[in-house]
N, C-alpha and C positions, 0 to 999 in steps of 0.2 A: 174611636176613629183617630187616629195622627193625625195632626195639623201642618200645614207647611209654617218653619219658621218663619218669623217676622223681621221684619227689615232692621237693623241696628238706627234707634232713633238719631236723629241730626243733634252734633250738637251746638247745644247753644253756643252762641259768640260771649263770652266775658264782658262784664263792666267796662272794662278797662278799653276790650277791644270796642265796643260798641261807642263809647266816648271820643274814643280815635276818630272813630267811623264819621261819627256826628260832625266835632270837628270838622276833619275832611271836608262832609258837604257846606257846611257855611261858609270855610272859607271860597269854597268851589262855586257857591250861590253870590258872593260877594265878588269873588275875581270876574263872573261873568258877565255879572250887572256892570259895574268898570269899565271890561273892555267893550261891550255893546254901545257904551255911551262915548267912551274917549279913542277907542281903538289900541295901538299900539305902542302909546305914547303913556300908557299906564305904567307902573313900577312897583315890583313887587313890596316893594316900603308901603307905597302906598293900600295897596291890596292888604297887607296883614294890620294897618291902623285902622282898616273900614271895617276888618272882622274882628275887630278886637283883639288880636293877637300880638307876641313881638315877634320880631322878623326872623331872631332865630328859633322859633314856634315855628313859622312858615316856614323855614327852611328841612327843618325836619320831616316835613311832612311832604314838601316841593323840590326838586330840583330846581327848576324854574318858574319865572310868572305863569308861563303860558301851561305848562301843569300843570296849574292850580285848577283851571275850568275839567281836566277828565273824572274825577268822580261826578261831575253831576252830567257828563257827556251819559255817562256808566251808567247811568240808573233806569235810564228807558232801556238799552241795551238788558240789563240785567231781568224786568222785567217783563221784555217781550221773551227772553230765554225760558224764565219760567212759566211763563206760562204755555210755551210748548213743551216744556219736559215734565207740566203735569203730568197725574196718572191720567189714561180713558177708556169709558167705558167698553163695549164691546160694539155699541153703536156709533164708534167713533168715527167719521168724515173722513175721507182720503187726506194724506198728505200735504195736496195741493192746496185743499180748504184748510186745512188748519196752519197753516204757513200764510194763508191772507187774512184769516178771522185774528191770527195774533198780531200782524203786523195794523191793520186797521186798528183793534183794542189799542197797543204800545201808541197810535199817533190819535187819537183821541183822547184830549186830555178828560179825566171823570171829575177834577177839581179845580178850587182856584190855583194851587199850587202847582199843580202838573199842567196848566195854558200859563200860569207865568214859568215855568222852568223852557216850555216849548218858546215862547217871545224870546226868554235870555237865547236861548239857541240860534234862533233868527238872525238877534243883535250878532252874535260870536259869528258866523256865516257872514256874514258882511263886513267884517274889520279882519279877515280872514287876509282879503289881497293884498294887504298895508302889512300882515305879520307871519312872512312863511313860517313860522316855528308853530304859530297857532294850529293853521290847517294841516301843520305836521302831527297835531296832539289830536285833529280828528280825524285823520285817515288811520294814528296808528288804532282808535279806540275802535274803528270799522273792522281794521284786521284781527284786533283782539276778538272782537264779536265775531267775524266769520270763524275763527278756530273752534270757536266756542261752540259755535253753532252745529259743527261737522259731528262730535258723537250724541250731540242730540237728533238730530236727523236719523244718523246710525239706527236709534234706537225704535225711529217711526217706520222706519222703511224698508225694503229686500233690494234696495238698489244695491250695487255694487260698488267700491270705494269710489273710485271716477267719478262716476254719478252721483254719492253723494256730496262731494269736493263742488263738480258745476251747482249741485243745490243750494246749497250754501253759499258761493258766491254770486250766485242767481238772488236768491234772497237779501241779503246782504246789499246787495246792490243797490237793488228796488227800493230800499229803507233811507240809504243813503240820498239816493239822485230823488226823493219823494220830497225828504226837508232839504234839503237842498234848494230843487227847483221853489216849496215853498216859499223858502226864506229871502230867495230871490224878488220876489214878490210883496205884494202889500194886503195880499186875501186873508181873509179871517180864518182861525186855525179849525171850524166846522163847516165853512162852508162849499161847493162844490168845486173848486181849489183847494182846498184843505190838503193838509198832508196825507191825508185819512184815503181821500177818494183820488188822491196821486200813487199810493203806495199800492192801491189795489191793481190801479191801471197796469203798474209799471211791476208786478210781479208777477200778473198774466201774462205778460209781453216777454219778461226774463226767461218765465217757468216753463213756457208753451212747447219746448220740443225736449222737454225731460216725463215722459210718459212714465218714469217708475213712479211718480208722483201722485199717477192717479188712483195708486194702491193703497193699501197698509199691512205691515207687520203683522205676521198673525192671522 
């Protein structure tokens, strides 16, 4: 019997590239921690001697201070991505569920690492008002994730382009104004203010009159 061919494996990232990568996020864990404590009064001099780095290190890597916090903006983003553009089964859940079961997982941290990366964020959100250039690095990483977001939907749904554009920005939203409203706050990142049981609220509310949702591909 023929087989259907199999998918051309991913490739790996490189040493080199993956170092970069690493990089990235430390300085990215380092410029965060800074501005959550000092606000906008921070300097990228500053920022690349607390990550070990020299400034024209940082600079290759940054344009600006405030640059320096989107890779580790990127990383929940990236990971709520994949985990919707896993493969699934054939008993897979509508659209609509699986668009709240990934955003609850993305804001539930599973370690110590991922509730202090969601606090650094909190901090970032709050020295936001003191640093327009800041809030301009996390509305652009929102837009980057809502693009992102559009042929992964694509590939959940029979909506039509339109429809899956408001899903996306439906989503996307909800993710947003969830940490957000968090960070505004003083609630613990599990508890019934959590970001977790805001992003559910506020995606029902987003998603409620996009009915292609309650479907799936296929």
């Amino acid at each position: 019997m023929p087989t259907a061919p199999r998918p051309a494996p991913t490739a790996r990232p490189s040493l080199t590239e993956r170092r970069k990568a690493e990089t990235q996020l430390e300085i990215a864990r380092t410029a965060a921690a800074l501005f959550a404590e000092r606000g906008a009064a921070v300097t990228a001099d500053e920022i690349a001697r607390a990550a070990g780095v020299a400034l024209r290190t940082f600079y290759r890597y940054f344009r600006t201070k405030e640059d320096a916090v989107a890779p580790l903006l990127a990383v929940g983003v990236r990971q709520w991505l994949d985990d919707l553009a896993a493969p699934a089964g054939p008993d897979a859940p509508p659209v609509r569920e699986t668009l709240e079961r990934a955003a609850r997982r993305a804001l539930t941290p599973a370690d110590a690492p991922e509730t202090e990366a969601l606090h650094w964020t909190r901090g970032l959100l709050r020295a936001m008002p003191g640093d327009p250039a800041l809030r301009a690095v996390w509305h652009r990483v929102h837009h980057d994730s809502e693009e992102a977001l559009i042929p992964v939907l694509a590939r959940l749904t029979d909506a039509d382009p339109p429809a899956v554009r408001l899903a996306a920005a439906a989503a996307n939203t909800a993710m947003r104004v969830a940490v957000e409203e968090w960070a505004a706050g003083d609630e613990p990142e599990d508890g019934p203010r959590g970001p977790a049981e805001l992003v559910t609220r506020a995606m029902r509310a987003l998603t409620a009159g996009l009915p292609e949702l309650d479907g799936r591909k296929g």
